[in-house]
C-alpha positions as CSV (number, residue, x, y, z in Angstrom):
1,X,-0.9,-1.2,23.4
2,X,-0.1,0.2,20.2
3,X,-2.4,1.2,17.3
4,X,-1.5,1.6,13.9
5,X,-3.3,3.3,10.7
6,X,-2.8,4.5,8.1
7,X,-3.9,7.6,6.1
8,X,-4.3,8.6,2.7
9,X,-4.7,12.2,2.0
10,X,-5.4,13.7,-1.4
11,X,-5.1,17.7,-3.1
12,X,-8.1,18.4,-4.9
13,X,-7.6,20.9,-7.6
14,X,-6.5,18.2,-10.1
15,X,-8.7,17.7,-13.5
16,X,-9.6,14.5,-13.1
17,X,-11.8,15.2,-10.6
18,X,-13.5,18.2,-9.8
19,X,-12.8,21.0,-6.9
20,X,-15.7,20.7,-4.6
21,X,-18.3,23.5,-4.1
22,X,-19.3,23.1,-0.2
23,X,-18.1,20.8,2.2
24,X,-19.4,17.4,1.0
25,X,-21.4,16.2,-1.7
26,X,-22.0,12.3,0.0
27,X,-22.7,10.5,-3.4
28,X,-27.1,9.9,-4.2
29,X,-26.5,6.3,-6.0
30,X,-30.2,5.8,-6.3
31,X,-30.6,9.4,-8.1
32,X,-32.1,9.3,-11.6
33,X,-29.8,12.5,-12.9
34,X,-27.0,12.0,-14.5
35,X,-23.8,13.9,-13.9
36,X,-20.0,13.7,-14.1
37,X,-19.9,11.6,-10.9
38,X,-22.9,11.4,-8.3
39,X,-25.1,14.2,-7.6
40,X,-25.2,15.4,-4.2
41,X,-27.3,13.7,-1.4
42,X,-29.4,16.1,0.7
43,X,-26.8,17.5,3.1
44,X,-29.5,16.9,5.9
45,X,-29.9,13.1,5.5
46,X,-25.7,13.1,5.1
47,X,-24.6,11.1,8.6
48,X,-21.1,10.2,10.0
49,X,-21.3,7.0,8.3
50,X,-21.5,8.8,5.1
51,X,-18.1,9.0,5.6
52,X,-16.9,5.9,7.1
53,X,-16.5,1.7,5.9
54,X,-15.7,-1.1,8.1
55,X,-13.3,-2.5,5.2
56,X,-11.1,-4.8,6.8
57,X,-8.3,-3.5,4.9
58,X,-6.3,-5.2,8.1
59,X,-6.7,-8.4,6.9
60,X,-5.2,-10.5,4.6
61,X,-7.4,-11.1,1.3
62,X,-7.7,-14.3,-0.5
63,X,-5.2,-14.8,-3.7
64,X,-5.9,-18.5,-4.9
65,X,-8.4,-17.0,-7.3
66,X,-6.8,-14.7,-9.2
67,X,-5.1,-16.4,-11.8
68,X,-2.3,-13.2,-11.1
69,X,-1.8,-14.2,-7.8
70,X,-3.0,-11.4,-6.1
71,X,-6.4,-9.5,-4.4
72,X,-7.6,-5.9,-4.9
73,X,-9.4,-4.3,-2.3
74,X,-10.5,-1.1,-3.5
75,X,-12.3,1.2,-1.7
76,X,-13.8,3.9,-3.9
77,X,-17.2,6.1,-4.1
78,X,-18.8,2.8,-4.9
79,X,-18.2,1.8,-1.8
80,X,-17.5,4.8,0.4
81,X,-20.5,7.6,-0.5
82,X,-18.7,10.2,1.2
83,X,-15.4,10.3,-1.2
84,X,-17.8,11.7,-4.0
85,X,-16.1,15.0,-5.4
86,X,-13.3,14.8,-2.8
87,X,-10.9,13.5,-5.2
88,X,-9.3,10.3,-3.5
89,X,-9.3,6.5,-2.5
90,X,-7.9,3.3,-1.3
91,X,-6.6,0.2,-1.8
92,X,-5.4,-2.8,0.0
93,X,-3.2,-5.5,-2.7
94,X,-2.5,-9.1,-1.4
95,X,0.1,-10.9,-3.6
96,X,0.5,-14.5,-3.1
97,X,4.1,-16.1,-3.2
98,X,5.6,-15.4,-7.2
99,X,1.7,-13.1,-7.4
100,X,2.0,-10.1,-9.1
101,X,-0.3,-6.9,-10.4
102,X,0.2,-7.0,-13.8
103,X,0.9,-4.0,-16.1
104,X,-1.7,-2.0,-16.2
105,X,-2.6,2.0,-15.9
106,X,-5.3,4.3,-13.9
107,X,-6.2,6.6,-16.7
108,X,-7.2,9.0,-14.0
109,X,-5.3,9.0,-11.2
110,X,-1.6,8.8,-9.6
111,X,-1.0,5.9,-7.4
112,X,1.7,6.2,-4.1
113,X,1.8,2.9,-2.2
114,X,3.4,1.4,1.0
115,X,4.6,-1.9,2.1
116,X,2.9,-3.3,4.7
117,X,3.9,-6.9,4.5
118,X,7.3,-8.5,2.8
119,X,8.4,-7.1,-0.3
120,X,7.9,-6.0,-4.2
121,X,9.2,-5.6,-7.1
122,X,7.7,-2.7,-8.4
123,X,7.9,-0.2,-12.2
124,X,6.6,1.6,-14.0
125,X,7.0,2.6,-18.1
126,X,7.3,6.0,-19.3
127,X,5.0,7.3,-22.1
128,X,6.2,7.3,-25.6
129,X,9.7,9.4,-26.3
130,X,10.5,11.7,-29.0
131,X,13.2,9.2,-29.7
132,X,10.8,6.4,-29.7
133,X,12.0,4.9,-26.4
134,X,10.1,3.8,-23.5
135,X,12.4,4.2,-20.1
136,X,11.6,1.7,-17.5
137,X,12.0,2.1,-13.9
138,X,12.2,-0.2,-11.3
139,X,13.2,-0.6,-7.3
140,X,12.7,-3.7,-4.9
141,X,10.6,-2.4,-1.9
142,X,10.5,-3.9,1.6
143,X,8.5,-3.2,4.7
144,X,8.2,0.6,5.3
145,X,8.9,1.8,2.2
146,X,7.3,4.5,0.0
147,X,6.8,4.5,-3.9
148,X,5.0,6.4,-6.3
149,X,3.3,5.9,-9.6
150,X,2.8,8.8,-11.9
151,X,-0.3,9.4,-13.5
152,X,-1.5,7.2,-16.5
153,X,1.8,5.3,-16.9
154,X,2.0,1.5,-17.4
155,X,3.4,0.5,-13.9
156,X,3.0,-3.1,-11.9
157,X,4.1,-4.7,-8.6
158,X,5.6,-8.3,-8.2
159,X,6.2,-10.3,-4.8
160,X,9.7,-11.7,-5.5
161,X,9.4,-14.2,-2.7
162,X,9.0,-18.1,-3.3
163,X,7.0,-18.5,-0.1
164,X,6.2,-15.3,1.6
165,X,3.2,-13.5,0.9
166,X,3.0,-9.8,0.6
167,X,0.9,-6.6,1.2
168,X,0.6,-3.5,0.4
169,X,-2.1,-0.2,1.1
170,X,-2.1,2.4,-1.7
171,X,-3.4,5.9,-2.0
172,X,-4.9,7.2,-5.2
173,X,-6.0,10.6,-6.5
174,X,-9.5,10.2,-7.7
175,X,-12.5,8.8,-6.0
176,X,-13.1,6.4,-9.3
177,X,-9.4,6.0,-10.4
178,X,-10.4,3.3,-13.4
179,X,-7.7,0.6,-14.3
180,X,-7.0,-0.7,-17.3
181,X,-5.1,-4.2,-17.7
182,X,-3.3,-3.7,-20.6
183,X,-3.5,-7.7,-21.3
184,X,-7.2,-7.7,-20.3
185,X,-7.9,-4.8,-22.8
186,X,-5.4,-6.0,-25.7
187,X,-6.5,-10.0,-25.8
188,X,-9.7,-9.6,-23.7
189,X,-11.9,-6.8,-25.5
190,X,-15.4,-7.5,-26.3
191,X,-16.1,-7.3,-29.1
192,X,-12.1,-8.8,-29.8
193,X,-9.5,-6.2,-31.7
194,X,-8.6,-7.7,-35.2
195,X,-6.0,-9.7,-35.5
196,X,-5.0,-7.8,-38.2
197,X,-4.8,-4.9,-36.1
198,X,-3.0,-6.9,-33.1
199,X,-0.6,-8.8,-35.8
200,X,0.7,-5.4,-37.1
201,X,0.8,-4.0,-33.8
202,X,3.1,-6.7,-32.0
203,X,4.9,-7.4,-35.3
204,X,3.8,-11.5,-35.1
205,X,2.0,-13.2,-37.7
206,X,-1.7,-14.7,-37.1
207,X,-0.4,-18.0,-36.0
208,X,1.8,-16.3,-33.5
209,X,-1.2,-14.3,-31.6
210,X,-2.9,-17.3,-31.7
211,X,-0.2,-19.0,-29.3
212,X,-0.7,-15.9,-27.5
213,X,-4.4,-16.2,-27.1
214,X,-4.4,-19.6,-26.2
215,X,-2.0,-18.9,-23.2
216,X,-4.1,-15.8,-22.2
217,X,-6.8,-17.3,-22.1
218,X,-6.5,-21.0,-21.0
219,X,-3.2,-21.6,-19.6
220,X,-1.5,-18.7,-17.9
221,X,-2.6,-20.2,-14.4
222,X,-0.5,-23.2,-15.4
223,X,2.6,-21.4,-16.2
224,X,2.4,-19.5,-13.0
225,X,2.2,-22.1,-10.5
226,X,3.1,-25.5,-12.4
227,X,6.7,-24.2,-14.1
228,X,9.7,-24.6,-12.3
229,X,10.2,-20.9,-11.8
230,X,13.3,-19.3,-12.7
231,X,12.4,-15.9,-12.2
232,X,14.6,-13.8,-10.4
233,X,15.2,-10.3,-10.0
234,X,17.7,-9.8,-12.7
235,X,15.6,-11.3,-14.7
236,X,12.5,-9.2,-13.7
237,X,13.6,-5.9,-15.5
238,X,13.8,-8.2,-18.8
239,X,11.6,-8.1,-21.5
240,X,10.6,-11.6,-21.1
241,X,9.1,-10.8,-17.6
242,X,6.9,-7.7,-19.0
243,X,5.4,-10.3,-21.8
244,X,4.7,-12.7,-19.1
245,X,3.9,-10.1,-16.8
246,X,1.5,-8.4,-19.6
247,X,-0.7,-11.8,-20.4
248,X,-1.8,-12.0,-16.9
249,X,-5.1,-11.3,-15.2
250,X,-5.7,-8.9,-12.9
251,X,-8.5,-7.1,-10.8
252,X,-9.3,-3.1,-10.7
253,X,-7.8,-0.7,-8.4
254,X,-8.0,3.0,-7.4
255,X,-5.9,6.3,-6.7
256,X,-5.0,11.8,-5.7
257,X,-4.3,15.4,-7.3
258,X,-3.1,19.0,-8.0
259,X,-2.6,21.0,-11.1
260,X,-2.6,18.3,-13.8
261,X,0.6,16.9,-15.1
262,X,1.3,18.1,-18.6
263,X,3.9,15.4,-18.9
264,X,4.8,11.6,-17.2
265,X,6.7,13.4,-14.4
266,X,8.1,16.2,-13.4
267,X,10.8,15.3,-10.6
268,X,11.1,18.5,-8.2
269,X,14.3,20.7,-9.1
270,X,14.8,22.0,-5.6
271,X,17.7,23.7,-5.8
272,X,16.3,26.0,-8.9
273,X,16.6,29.6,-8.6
274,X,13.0,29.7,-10.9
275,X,9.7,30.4,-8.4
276,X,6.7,28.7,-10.1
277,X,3.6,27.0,-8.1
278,X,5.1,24.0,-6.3
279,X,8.8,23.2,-8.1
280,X,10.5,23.5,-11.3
281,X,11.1,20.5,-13.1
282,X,14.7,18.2,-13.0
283,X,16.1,17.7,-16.5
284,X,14.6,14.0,-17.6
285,X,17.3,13.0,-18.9
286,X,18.9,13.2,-14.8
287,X,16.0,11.3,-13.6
288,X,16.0,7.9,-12.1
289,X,13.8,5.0,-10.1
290,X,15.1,6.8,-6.7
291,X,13.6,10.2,-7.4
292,X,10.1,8.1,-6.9
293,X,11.2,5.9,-3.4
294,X,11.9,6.4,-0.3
295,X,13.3,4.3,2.5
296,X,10.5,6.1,4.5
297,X,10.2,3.2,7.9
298,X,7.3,3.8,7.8
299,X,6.4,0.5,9.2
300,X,8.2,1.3,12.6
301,X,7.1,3.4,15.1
302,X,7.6,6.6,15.9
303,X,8.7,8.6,19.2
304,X,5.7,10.5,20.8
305,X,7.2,11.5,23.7
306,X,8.5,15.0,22.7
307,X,5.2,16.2,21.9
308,X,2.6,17.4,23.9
309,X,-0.6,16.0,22.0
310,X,1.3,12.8,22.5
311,X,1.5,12.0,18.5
312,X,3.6,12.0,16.1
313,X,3.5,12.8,12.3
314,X,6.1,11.3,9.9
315,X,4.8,12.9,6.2
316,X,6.3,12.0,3.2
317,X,5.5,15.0,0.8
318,X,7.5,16.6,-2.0
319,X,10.0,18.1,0.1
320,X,10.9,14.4,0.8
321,X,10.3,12.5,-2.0
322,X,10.8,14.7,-5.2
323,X,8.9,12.5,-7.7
324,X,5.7,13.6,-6.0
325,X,6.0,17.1,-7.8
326,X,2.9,18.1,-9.8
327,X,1.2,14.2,-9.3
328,X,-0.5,15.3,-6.1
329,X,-0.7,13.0,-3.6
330,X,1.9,12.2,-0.4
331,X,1.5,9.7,2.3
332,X,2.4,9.8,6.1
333,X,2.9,7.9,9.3
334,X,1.0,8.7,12.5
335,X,1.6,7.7,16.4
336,X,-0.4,8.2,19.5
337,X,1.1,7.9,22.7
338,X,-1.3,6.0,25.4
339,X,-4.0,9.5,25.3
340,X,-2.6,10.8,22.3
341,X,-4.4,12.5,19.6
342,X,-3.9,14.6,16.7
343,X,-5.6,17.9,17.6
344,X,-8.2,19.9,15.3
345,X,-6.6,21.1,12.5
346,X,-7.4,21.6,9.1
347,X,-5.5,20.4,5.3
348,X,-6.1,24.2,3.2
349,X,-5.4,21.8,0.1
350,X,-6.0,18.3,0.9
351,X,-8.6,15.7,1.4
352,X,-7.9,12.8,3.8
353,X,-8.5,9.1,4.0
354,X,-7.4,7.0,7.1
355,X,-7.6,3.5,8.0
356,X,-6.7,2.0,11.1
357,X,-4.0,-0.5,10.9
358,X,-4.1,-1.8,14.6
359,X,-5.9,-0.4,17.6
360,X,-8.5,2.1,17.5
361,X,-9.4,6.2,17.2
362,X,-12.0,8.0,17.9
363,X,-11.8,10.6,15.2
364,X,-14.3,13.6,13.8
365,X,-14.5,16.5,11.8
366,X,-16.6,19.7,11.4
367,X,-18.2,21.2,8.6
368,X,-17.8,25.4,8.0
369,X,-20.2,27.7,8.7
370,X,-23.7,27.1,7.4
371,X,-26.8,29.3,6.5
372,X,-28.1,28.7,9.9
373,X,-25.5,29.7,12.1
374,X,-24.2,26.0,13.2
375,X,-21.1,23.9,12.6
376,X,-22.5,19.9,12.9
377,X,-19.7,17.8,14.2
378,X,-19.5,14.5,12.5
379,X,-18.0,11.5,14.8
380,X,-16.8,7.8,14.9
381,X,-15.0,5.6,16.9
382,X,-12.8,3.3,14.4
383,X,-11.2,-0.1,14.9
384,X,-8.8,-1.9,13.3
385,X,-9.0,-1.9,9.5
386,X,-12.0,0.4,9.3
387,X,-12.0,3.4,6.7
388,X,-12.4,7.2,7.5
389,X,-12.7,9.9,5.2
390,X,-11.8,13.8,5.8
391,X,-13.2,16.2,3.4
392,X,-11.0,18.9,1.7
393,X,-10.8,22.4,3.9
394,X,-11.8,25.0,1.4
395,X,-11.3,28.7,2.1
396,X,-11.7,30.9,5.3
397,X,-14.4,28.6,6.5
398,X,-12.3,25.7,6.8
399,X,-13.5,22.6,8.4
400,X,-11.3,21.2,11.5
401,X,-10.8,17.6,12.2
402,X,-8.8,15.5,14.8
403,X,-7.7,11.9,15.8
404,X,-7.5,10.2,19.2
405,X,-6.4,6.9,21.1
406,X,-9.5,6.2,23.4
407,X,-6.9,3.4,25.1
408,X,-3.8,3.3,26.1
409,X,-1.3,4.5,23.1
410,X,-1.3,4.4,19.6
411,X,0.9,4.4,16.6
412,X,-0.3,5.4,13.4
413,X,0.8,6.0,9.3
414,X,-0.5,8.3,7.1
415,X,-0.6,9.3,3.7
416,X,-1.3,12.7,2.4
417,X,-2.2,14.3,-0.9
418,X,-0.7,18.3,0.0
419,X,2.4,18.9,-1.5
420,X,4.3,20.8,0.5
């Protein structure tokens, strides 16, 4: 019997959300102060369950309600009380047949996602160029593979497929990423944006945006699922797509970090004679869609039979996948052999999140040294779809944790925020 998971692991020096100052701060929802986040529940109330969500991210999600065609399952600090300061969450995205994530951005977070079922079409839009451009990239993804979305960019995914669903489970580097809808913010806003402002903006007259608003509003459904598509993947990089794409409805959804980014992207320059903290950036102008994918397989197992823990880690980092330079956030694979685990050990600059795909772990970690001498251990035993989150090691004192199959072998992915 094979288990599979998957774990998201996030760096946590990035401005969007702050470094922790201790091992945890599990989020105090019902707290009447007011901070930038949660304040920090009384570390002797904090339990294992602090830490862990039975979200079912295994299972497929309903789409027929989403007039999009797709289902966000985020699991953020709202949800998970533990991920407070730690700088990361999770997402499952179901995508019905022609369903799609519409444009939209995380104002604070970078996204890095993985097919888990069919394929996408996927993009994302750089930020405005000195030349007044805006360079679109694009890839077609299928089972396995990796992509990543820097942060604050205009990106969205599309399921290609006249009658196959699709899935996907995404990392992201903040424990509140935000989204915005760029539809639902332009056409949706309460109170509404002028029309004077949207009419100059989209260089339409009045009578034009009203068109536009009526289709927003009452009839997008219709052209979705009623037209004779003709929507193909040639025509998916067109600009009639992204209007189409951009008058759609969506849910929210959620996302890692380092250092900040100072600009969209700044593709690793391996081969660069200059030393700076992580890598030196490729020249833009060189850059394309496959410095952000990677044929990674991650949907098929790994061999665990050359190591002696019986597991094996497949990470996709920087040194991998150069787009991940400076957006902090990577993503890996683990398997268990019948026994297996992944023995204590600790991330120096990363936070983890897991979720078990198929199978189960018995998993735990340990906080540093406290004022009283201990180390608490914090346990769980985890089945399929359930959610686990690792705090960030910080310092000589850093805190171990480990993975195990309980059963009789295991497979597992992972995602992870370190860089390198």
């Amino acid at each position: 019997m094979y288990n599979t998971l998957i774990v998201l692991v996030a760096t946590q020096a990035m401005a969007s959300d702050p470094s922790p100052l201790q091992d945890f701060c599990v989020a105090d929802k019902n707290s009447p102060v007011r901070v930038n986040g949660f304040p920090c529940k009384d570390a002797k109330d904090v339990s294992v369950d602090d830490f862990f969500l039975a979200a079912n991210l295994d299972k497929p999600m309903d789409t027929t309600k989403s007039k999009a065609g797709s289902n966000v399952t985020l699991i953020n600090v709202m949800k998970l009380a533990g991920l407070n300061t730690l700088g990361i969450s999770m997402a499952r995205i179901d995508y019905a047949p022609k369903g799609q994530n519409p444009p939209h951005t995380h104002p604070r977070a970078t996204e890095i996602l993985t097919v888990i079922e069919g394929s996408l079409y996927v993009g994302f839009v750089t930020s405005n160029q000195a030349n007044g451009e805006n360079k679109l990239f694009t890839k077609t993804l299928n089972k396995g593979d990796v992509f990543v979305f820097p942060e604050g960019l205009i990106h969205f995914q599309f399921n290609p497929s006249y009658d196959k669903p699709a899935a996907a489970i995404v990392a992201l580097s903040s424990q509140n990423p935000g989204a915005i809808t760029i539809a639902n913010a332009v056409f949706g806003s309460n109170p509404p944006i002028s029309d004077d402002v949207l009419a100059k903006a989209f260089q339409v007259d009045k009578k034009a945006l009203k068109i536009v608003y009526f289709i927003y509003t009452r009839s997008i459904d219709q052209y979705f699922y009623t037209r004779k598509s003709s929507i193909n993947l040639s025509m998916a990089s067109s600009n009639y797509f992204l209007l189409t794409a951009l008058i759609a409805l969506v849910g929210t959804q959620t996302m890692a970090s380092d250092p900040s980014p100072l600009q969209d992207f700044c593709v690793a320059d391996r081969h660069s004679p200059v030393r700076v903290n992580g890598f030196p950036c490729k020249d833009a102008k060189d850059v394309n869609v496959d410095d952000f994918f990677l044929a990674a397989n991650l949907d098929k197992p790994m061999d665990t039979t050359k190591s002696k823990a019986g597991s094996n880690v497949t990470l996709i980092n920087v040194i991998k996948l150069a787009g991940l330079n400076t957006l902090g956030i990577s993503m890996t694979r683990i398997d268990y052999a019948p026994k297996g685990q992944n023995p204590p050990h600790t991330h120096p600059r990363a936070t983890e999140i897991l979720t078990v795909l198929e199978g189960t772990l018995y998993v735990g970690f340990v906080t540093s040294n406290q004022a009283n001498g201990e180390n608490k251990l914090f346990t769980k035993t985890l089945n399929k779809g359930d959610v686990f989150v690792f705090p960030q090691d910080e310092g000589d004192d850093a805190k171990r944790h480990a993975s195990m199959d309980p059963e009789s072998g295991s497979s597992a992915f992972s995602g992870v925020c370190k860089l390198i």
